[in-house]
KOLRONU-133220 format. One record per atom (N, C-alpha, C): residue number from 1; residue in one letter; atom name; x negated, y negated, z negated. Coordinates in steps of 0.2 Angstrom, whole numbers, plus 5000, padded with zeros to 4 digits. Each point is the difference from the previous one (the first is absolute). Example, Ala and Ser with C-alpha at 12.3 -4.5 7.8 and 13.67 -1.06 7.14 Angstrom:
residues 2
@resi->1&resn->A&name->N&x->4934&y->5028&z->4961
@resi->1&resn->A&name->CA&x->5004&y->4994&z->5000
@resi->1&resn->A&name->C&x->4996&y->4994&z->5000
@resi->2&resn->S&name->N&x->5002&y->4995&z->5004
@resi->2&resn->S&name->CA&x->4996&y->4994&z->4999
@resi->2&resn->S&name->C&x->5004&y->4995&z->4997
END
This chain:
residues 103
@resi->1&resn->X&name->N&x->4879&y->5057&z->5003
@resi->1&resn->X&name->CA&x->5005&y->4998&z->4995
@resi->1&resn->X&name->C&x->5007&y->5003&z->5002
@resi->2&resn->X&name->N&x->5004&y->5003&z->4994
@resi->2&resn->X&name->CA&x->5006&y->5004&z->5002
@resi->2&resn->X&name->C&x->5007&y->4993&z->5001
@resi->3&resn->X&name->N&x->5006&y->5002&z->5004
@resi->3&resn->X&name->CA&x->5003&y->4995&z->5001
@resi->3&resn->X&name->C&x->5005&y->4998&z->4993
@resi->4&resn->X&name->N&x->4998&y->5004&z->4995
@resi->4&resn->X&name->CA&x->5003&y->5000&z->4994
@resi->4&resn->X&name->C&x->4996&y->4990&z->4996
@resi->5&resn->X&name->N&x->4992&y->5002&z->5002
@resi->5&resn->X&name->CA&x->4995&y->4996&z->4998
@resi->5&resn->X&name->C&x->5001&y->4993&z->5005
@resi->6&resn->X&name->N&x->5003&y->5001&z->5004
@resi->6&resn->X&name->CA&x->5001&y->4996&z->5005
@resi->6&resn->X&name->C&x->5005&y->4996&z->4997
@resi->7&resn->X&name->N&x->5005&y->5002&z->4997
@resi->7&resn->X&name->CA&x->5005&y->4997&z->5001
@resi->7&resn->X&name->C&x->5000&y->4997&z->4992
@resi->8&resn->X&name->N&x->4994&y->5002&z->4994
@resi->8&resn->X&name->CA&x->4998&y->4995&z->4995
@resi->8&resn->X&name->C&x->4999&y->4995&z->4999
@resi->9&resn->X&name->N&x->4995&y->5000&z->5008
@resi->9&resn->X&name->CA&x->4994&y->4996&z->4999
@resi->9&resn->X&name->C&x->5004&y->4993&z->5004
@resi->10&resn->X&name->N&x->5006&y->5001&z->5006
@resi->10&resn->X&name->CA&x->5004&y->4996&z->5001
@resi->10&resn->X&name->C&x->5002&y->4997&z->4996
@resi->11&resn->X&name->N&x->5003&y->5001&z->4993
@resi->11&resn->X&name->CA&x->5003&y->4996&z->4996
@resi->11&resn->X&name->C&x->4995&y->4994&z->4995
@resi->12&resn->X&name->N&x->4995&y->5002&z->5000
@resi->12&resn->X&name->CA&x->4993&y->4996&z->4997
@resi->12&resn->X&name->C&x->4999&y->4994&z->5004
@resi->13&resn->X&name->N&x->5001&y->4995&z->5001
@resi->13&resn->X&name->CA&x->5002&y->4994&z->5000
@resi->13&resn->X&name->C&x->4998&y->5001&z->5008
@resi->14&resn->X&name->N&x->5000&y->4993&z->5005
@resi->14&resn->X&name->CA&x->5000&y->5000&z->5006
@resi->14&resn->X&name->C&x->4994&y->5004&z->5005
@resi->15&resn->X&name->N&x->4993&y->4998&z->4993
@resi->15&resn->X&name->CA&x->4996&y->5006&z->5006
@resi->15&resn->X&name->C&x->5000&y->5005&z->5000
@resi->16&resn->X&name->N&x->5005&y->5006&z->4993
@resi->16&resn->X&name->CA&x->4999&y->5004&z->5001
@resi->16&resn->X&name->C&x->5006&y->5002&z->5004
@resi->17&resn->X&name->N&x->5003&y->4996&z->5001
@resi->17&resn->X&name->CA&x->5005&y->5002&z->5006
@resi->17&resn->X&name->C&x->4997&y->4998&z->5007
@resi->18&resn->X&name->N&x->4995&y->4996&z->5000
@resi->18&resn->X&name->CA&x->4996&y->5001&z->5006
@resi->18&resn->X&name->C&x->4995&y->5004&z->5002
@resi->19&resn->X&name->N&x->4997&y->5004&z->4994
@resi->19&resn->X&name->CA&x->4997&y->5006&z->5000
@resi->19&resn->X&name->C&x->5005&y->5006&z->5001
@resi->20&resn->X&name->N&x->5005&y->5001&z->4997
@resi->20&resn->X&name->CA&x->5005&y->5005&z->5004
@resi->20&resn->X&name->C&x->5002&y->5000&z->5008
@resi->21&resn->X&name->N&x->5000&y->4995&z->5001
@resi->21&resn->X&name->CA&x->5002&y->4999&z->5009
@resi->21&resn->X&name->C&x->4994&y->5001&z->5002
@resi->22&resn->X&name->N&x->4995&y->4999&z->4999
@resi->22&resn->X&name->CA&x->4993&y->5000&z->5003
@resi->22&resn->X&name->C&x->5000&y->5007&z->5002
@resi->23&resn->X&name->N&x->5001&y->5006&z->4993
@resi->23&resn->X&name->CA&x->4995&y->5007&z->4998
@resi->23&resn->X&name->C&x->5008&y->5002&z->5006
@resi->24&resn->X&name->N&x->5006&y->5000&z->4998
@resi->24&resn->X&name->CA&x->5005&y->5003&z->5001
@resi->24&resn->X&name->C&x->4998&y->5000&z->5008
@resi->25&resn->X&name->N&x->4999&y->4994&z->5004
@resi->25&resn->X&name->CA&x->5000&y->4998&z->5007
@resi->25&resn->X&name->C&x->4994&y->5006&z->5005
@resi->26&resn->X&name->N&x->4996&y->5003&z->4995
@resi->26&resn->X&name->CA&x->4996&y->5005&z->5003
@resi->26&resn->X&name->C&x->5004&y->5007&z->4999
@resi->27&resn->X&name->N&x->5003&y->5001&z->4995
@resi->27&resn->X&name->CA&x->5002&y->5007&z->5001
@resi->27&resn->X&name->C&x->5008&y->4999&z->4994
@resi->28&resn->X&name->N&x->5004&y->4996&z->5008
@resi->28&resn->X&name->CA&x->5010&y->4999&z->4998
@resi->28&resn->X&name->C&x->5001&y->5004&z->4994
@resi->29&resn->X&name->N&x->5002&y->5000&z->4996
@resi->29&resn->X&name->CA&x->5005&y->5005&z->4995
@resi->29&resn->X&name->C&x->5006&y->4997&z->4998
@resi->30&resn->X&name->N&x->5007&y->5003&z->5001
@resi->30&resn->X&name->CA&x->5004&y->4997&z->4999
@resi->30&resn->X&name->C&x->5003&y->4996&z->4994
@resi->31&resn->X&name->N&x->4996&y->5004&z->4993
@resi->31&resn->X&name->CA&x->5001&y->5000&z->4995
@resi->31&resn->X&name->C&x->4998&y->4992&z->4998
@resi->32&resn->X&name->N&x->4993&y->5000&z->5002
@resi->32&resn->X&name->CA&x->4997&y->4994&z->4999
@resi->32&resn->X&name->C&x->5005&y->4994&z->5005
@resi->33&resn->X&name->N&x->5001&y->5001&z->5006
@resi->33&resn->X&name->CA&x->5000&y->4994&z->5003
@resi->33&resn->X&name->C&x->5009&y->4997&z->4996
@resi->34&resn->X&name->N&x->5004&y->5005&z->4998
@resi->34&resn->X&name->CA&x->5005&y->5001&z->4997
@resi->34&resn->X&name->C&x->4999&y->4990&z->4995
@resi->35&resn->X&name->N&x->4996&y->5006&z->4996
@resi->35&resn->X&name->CA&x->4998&y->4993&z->4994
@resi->35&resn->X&name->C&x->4998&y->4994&z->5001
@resi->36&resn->X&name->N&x->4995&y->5001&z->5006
@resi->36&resn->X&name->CA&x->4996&y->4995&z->5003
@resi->36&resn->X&name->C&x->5007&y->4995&z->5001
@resi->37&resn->X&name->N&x->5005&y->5001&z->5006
@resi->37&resn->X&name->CA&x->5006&y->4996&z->5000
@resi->37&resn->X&name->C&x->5003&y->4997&z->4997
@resi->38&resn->X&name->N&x->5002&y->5007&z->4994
@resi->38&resn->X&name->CA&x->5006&y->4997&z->4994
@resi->38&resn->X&name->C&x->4995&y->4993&z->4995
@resi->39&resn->X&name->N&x->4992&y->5000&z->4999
@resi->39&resn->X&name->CA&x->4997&y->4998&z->4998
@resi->39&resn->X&name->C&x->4999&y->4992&z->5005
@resi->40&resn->X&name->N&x->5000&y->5002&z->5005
@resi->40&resn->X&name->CA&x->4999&y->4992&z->5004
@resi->40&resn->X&name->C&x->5009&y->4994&z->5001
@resi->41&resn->X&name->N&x->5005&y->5006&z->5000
@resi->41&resn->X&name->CA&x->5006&y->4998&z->4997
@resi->41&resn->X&name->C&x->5000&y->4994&z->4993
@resi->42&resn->X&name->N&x->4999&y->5004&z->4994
@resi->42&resn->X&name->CA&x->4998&y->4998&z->4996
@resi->42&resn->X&name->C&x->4995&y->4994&z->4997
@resi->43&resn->X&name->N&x->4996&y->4999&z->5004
@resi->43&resn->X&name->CA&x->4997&y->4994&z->5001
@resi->43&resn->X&name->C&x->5001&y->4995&z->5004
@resi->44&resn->X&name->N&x->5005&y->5001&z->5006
@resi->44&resn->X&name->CA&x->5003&y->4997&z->5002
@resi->44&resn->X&name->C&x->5005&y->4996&z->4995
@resi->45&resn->X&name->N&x->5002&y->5002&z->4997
@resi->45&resn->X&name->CA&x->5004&y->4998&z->4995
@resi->45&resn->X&name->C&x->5000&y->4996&z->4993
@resi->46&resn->X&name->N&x->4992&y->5002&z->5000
@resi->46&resn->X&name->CA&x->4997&y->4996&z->4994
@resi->46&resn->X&name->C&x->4998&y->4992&z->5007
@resi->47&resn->X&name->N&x->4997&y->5002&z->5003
@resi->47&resn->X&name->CA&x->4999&y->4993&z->5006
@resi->47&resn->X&name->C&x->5008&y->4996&z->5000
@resi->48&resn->X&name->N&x->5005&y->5001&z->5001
@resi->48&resn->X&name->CA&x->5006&y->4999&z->5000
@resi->48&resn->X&name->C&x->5002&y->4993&z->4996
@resi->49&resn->X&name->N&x->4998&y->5005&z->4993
@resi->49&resn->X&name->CA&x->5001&y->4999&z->4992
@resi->49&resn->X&name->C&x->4996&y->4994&z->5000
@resi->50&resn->X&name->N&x->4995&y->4996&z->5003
@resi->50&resn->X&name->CA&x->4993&y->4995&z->5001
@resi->50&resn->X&name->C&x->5005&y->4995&z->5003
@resi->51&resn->X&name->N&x->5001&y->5004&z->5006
@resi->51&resn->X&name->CA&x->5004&y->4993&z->5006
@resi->51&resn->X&name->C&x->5008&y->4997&z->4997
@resi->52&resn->X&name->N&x->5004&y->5006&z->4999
@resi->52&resn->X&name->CA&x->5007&y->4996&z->4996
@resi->52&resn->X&name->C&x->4999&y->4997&z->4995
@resi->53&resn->X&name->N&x->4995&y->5001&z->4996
@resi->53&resn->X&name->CA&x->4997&y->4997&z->4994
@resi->53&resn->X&name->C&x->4998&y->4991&z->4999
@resi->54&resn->X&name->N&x->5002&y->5000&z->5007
@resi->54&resn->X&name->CA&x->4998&y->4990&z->5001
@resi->54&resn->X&name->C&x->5005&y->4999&z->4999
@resi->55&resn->X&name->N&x->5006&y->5001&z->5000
@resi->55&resn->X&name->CA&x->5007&y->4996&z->5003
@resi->55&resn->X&name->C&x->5000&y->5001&z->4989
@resi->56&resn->X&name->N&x->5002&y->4993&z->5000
@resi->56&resn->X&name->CA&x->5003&y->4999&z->4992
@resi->56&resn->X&name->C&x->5005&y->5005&z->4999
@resi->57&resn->X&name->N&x->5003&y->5001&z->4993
@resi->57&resn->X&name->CA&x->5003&y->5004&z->4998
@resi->57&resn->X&name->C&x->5003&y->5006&z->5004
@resi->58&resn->X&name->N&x->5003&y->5000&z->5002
@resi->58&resn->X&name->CA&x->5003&y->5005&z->5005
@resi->58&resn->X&name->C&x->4994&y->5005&z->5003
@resi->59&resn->X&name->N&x->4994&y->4997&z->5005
@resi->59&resn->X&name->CA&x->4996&y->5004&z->4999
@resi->59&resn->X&name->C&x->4997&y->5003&z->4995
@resi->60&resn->X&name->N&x->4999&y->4998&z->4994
@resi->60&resn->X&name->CA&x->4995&y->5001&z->4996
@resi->60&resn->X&name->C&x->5005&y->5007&z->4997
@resi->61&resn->X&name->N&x->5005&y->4998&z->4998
@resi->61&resn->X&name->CA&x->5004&y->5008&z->5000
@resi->61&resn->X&name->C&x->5000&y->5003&z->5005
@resi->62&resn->X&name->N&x->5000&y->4999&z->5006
@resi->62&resn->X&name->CA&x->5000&y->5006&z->5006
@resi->62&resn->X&name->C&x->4991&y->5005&z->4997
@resi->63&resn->X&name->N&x->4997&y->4993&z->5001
@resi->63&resn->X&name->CA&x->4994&y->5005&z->4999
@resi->63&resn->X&name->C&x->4999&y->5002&z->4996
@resi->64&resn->X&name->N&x->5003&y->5001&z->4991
@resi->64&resn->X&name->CA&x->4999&y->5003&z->4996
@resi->64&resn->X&name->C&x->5002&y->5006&z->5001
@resi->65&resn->X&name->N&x->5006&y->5002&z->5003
@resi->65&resn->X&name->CA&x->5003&y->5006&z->5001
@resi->65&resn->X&name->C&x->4995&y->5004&z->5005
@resi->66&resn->X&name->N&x->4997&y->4997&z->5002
@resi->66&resn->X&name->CA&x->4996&y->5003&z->5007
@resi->66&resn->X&name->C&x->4994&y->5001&z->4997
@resi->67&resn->X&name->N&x->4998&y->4997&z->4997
@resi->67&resn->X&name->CA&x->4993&y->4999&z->4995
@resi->67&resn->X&name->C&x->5001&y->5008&z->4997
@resi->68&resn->X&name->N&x->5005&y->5000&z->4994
@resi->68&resn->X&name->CA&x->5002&y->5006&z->4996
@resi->68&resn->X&name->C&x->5002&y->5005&z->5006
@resi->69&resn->X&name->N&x->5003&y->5001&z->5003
@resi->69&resn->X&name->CA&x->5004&y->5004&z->5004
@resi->69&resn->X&name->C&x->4993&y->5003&z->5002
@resi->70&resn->X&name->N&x->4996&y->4997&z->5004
@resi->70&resn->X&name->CA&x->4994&y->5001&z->5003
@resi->70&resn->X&name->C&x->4993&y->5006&z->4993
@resi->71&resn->X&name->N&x->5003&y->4998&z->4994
@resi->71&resn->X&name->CA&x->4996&y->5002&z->4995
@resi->71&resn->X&name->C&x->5003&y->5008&z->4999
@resi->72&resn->X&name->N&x->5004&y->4998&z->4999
@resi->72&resn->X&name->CA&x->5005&y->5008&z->5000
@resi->72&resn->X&name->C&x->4999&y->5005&z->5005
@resi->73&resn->X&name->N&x->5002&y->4997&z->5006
@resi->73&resn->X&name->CA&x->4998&y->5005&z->5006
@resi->73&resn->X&name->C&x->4993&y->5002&z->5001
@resi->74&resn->X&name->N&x->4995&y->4995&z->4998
@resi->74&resn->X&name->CA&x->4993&y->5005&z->4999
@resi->74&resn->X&name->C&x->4998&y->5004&z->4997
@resi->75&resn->X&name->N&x->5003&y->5001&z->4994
@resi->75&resn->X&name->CA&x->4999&y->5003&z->4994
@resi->75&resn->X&name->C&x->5004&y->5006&z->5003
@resi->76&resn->X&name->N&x->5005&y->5001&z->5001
@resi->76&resn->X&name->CA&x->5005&y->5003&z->5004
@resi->76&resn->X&name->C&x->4998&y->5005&z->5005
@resi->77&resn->X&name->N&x->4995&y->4997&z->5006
@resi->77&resn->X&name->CA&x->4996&y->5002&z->5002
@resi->77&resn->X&name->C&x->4993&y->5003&z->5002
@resi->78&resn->X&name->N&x->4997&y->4998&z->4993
@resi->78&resn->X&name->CA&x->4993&y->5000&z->4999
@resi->78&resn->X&name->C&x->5004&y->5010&z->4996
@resi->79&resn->X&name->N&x->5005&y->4998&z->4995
@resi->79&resn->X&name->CA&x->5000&y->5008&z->4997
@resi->79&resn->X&name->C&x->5001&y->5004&z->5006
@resi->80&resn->X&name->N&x->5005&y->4999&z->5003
@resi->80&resn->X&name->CA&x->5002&y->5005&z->5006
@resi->80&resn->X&name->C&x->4995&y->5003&z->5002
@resi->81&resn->X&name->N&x->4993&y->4996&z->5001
@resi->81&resn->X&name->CA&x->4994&y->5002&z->5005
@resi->81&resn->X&name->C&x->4999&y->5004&z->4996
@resi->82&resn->X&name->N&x->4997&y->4998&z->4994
@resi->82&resn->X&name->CA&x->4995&y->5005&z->4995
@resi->82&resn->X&name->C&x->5004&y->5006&z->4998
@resi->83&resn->X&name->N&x->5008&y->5000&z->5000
@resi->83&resn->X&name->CA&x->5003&y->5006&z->5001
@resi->83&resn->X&name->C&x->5001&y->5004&z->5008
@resi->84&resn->X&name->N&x->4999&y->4997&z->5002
@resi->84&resn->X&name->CA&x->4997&y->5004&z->5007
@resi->84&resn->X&name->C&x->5006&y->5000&z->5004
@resi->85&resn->X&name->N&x->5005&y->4998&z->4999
@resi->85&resn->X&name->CA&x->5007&y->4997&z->5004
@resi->85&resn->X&name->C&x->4999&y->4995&z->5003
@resi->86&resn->X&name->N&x->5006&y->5002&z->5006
@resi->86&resn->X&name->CA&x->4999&y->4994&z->5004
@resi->86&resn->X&name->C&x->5009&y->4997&z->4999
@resi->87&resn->X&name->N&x->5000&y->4995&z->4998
@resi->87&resn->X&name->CA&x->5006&y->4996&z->4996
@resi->87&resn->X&name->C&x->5002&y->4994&z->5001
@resi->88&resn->X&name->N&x->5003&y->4997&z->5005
@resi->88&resn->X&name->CA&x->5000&y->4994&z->5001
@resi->88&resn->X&name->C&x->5004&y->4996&z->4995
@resi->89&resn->X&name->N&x->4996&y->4994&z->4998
@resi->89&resn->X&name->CA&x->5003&y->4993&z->4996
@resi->89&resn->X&name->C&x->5007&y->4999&z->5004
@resi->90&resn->X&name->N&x->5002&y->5002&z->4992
@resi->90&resn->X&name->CA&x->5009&y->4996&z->5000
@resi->90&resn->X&name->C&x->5001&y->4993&z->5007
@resi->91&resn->X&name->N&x->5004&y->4999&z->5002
@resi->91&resn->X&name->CA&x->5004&y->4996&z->5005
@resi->91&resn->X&name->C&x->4997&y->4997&z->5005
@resi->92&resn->X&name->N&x->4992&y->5002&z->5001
@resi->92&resn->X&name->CA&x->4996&y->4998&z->5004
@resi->92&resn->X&name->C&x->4996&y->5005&z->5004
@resi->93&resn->X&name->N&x->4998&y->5004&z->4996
@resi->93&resn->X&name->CA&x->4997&y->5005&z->5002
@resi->93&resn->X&name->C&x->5002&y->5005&z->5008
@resi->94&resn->X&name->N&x->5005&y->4998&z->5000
@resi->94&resn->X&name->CA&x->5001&y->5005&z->5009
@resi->94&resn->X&name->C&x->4997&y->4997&z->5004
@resi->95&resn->X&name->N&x->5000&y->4990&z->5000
@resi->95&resn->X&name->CA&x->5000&y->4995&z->5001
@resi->95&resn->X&name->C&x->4992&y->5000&z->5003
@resi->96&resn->X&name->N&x->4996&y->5001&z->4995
@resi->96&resn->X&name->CA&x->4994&y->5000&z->4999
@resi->96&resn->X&name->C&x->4998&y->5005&z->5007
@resi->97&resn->X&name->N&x->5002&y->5005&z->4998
@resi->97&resn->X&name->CA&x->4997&y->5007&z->5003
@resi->97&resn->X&name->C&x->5002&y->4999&z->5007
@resi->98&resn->X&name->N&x->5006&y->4995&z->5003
@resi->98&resn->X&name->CA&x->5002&y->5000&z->5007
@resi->98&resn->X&name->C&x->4997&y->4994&z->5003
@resi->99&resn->X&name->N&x->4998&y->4993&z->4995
@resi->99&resn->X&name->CA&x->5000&y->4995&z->5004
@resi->99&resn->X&name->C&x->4990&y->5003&z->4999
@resi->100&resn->X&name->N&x->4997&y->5001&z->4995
@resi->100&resn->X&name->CA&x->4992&y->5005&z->5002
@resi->100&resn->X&name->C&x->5001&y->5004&z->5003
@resi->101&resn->X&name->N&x->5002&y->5005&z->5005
@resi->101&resn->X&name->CA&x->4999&y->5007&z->5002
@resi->101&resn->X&name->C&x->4994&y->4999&z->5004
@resi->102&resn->X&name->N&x->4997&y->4996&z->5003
@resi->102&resn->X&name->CA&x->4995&y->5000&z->5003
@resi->102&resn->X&name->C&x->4994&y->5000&z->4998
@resi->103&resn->X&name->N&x->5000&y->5000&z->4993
@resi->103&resn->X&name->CA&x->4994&y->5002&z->4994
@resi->103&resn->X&name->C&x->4999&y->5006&z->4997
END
């Protein structure tokens, strides 16, 4: 699988993000693990969007922003892949790729 395909099938819900880490861990490609990150970022953040989400009001707009925000930067990031760019999501994304580099 090329790192292009790798960094797809990461976007495809949580196993196909554990099928990227899986293929990617045998033979590293930067391309892929790039995604793999920015993708486990953004999951983090739909997780976020779940926990703030208990606190009345206040939470429940926190997590709506984070819920949507979380929507956008995938979509965001799923085109970049299948355009073959490496792109990181608006205000977060450096974030991603520095507190992940170990992926």
């Amino acid at each position: 699988m090329d790192a292009k395909t790798k960094a797809i099938v990461a976007h495809i819900t949580l196993i196909g993000w554990i099928v990227a880490i899986v293929i990617n861990s045998n033979q590293k490609e930067e391309f892929a693990s790039f995604y793999i990150r920015q993708y486990l970022g953004i999951m983090l953040m739909f997780f976020a969007a779940g926990i703030v989400g208990i606190v009345p009001v206040i939470g429940w707009i926190t997590a709506v922003v984070l819920w949507v925000g979380g929507v956008v930067f995938w979509v965001m990031s799923l085109i970049s892949a299948i355009q073959g760019e490496t792109k990181e999501v608006p205000l977060v994304g450096k974030y991603f790729q520095d507190w992940f580099k170990g992926m």
